[in-house]
C-alpha positions in Angstrom: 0.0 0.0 0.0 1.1 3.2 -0.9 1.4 6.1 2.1 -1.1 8.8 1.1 0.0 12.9 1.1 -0.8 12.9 4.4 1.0 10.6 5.9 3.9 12.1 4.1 3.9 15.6 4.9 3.0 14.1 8.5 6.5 11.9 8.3 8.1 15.4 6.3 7.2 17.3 9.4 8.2 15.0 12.2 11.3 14.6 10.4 11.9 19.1 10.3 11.1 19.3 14.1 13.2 16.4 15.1 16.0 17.8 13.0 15.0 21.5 14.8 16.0 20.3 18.0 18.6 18.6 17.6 20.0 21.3 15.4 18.8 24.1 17.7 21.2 23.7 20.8 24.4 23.8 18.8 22.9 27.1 16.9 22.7 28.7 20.2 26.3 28.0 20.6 27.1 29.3 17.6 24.9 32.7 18.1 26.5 33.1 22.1 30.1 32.4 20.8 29.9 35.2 18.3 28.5 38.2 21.3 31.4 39.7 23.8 32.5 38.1 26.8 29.6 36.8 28.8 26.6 39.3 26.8 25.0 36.4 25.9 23.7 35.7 29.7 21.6 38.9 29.2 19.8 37.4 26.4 18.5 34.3 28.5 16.9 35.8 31.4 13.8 36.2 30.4 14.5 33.9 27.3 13.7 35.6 24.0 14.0 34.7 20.4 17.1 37.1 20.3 19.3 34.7 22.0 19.1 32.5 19.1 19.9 35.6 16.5 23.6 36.7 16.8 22.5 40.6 16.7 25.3 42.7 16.5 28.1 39.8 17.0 31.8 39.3 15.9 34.6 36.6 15.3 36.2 38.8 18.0 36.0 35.4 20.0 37.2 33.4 17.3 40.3 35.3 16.5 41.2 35.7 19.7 40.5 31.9 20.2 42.6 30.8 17.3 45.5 33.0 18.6 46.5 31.6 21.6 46.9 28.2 23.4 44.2 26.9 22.0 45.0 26.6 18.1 48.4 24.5 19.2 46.2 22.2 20.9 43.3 22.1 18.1 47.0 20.9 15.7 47.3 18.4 18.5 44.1 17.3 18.6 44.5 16.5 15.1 47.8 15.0 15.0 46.8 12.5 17.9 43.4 11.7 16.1 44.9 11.2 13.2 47.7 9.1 14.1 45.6 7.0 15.8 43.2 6.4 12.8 46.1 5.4 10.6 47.6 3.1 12.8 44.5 1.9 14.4 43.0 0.9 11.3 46.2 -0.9 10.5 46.1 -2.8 13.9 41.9 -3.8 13.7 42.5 -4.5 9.9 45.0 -7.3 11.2 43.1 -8.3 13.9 39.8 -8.7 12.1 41.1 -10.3 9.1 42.8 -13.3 11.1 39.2 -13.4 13.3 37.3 -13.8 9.6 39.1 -15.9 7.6 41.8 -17.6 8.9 41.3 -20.8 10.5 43.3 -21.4 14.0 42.3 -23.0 17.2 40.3 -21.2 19.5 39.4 -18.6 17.0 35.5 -18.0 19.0 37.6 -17.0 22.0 39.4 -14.6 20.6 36.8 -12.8 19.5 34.9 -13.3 22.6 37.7 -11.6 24.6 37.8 -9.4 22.0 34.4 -8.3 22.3 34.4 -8.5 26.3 37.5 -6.2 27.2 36.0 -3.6 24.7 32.6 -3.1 26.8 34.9 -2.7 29.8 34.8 1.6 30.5 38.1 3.0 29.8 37.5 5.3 32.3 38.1 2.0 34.8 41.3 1.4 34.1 42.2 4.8 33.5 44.2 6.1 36.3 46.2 2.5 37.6 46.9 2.8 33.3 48.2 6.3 33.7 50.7 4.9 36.4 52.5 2.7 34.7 53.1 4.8 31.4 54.4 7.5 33.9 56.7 4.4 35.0 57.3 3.7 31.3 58.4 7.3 30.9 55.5 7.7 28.2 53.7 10.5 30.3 53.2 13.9 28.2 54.2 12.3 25.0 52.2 11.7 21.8 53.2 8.1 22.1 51.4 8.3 25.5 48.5 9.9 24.2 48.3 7.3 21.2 49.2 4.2 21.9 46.4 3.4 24.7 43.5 3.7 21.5 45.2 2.1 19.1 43.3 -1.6 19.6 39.6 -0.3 19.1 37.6 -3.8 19.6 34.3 -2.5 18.6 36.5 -1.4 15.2 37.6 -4.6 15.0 34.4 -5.8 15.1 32.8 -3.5 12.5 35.7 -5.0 10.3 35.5 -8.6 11.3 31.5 -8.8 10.5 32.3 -7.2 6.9 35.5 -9.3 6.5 32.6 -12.3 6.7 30.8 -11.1 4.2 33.4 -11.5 1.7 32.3 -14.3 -0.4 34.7 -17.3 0.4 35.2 -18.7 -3.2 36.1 -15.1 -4.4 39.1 -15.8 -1.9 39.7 -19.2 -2.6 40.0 -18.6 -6.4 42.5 -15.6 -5.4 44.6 -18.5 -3.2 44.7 -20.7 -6.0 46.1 -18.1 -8.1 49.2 -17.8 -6.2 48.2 -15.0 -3.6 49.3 -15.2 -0.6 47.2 -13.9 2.4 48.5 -10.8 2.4 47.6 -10.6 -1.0 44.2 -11.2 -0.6 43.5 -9.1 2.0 45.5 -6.2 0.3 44.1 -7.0 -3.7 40.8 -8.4 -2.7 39.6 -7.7 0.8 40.3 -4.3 1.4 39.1 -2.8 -2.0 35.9 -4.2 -1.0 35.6 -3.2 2.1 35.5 0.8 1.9 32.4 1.3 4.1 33.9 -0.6 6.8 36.9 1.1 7.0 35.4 4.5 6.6 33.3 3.4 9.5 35.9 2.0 11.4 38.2 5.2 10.7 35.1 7.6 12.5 35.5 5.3 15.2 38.7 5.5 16.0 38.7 9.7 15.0 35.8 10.5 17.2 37.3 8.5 20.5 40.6 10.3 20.6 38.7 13.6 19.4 36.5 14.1 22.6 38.8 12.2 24.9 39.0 13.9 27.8 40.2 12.4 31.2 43.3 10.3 29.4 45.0 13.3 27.9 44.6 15.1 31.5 46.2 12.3 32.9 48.8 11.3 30.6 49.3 15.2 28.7 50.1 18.0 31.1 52.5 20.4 29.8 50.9 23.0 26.9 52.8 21.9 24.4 50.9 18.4 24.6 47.5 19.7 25.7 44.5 18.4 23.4 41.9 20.6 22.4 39.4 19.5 24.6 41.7 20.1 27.9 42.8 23.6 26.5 39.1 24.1 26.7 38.6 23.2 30.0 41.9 26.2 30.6 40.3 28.7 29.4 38.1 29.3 32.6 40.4 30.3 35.5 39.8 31.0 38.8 39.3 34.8 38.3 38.3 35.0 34.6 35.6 33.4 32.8 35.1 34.3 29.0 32.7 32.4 28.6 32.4 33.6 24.5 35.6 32.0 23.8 34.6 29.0 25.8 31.2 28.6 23.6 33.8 29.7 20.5 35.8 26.7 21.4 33.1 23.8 22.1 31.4 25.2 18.6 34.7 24.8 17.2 35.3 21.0 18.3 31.9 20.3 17.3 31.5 20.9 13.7 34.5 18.8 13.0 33.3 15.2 13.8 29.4 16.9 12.2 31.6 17.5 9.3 33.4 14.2 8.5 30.2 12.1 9.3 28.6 14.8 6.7 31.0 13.9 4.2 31.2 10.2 4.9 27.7 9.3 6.4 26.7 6.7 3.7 29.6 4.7 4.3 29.6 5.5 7.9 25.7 3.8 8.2 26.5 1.1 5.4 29.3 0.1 8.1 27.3 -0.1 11.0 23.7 -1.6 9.4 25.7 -4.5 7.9 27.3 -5.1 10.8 24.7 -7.5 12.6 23.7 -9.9 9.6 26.7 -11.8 9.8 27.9 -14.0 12.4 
């Protein structure tokens, strides 16, 4: 049965208002970041339209943002991030390709343990963690910062259900004609798999982008800071700009909003394929 007009416009119009208020908060941001110090306060008490219209704003905050402390850490945040998506990806790539295809004892295990130290919060294990790089003399380093989100399980998992889906004669055929397993994963698996690994990518991007409590434990000096802890600096005990602080939370916002923009197809492909194969 087709849905009639109404039932369209009704799904057309749920669809605007849900997108309204989830759009609307970060707008707000964006208006406040762009007024003087802390003006915007005066536009929320009593709450008025105006508060969402930046009347008579700058990139005052921006620039001023962008000039200090803050943009080395923003380069930071994107070195560490990146880094870790390269050689992440390398790592669950690996990991899931031997959990898909090859065949070893105990392979269900693996994956099992796998799958169980990923739900465990990172959060847990956290500060004994931070303790022993300090021990390891990894503490405010970009190896420190790194290496701990490297092995991504639920990346590895993403990767390991599409690895699956790989039809096993296409790699069989590829095995008889003299590729090794490197060669199929490189020739044949991997060209195939570009949702996955876009997915898996965003994964391993948006955990070390909003990281918080690690880099304050393991990055103290400025020169290491990340932009989220930077953020955090910018209130002091006797100064508040709050503008600059809106400024930088719009700022580290719209970056993940932009890749998933960019890459959402591949992003969803990765993750709605990812329960029908076991």
């Amino acid at each position: 049965m087709r849905p009639s007009v109404l039932s369209r416009v009704s799904s057309l119009a749920a669809a605007l208002v849900a997108a309204g208020l989830i759009f609307l908060p970060l707008w707000w941001v964006f208006a406040s970041s762009l007024r003087p110090g802390n003006t915007f306060v005066e536009y929320l008490t009593p709450l008025s339209w105006t508060a969402f219209l930046p009347l008579g704003g700058s990139f005052t905050n921006y620039s001023v943002l962008l000039s200090g402390d803050f943009a080395r850490a923003l380069l930071n945040s994107f070195f560490v991030a990146g880094a870790t998506v390269v050689l992440g990806l390398v790592i669950a790539v690996l990991a899931a390709y031997a959990l898909a295809v090859l065949d070893f004892p105990g392979r269900g295990l693996v994956f099992a343990f796998v799958i169980l130290v990923s739900m465990v919060p990172f959060d847990a294990i956290a500060i004994p963690l931070s303790g022993l790089f300090s021990t390891w003399r990894l503490s405010d380093t970009y190896a420190g910062l790194i290496l701990p989100a490297l092995a991504n399980g639920f990346s590895i998992f993403v990767l390991r259900q599409f690895f699956l889906g790989v039809p096993r004669e296409l790699l069989d055929a590829a095995e008889v004609d003299g590729l090794g397993r490197l060669g199929i994963l490189i020739r044949i698996v991997l060209p195939l798999s570009k949702p996955a690994l876009i997915g898996a990518a965003l994964m391993l991007f948006l955990s070390q982008w909003q990281a918080y409590l690690w880099p304050l434990l393991i990055g103290t000096s400025p020169a290491k800071q990340l932009a989220p802890i930077a953020l955090a600096n910018l209130s002091s005990l006797y100064q508040v700009d709050l503008g600059q602080i809106l400024a930088g939370s719009f700022v580290l916002s719209v970056v993940p909003m932009i890749l998933l923009l960019f890459f959402q197809r591949q992003y969803t492909d990765s993750l709605s394929t990812t329960g029908l194969r076991g």
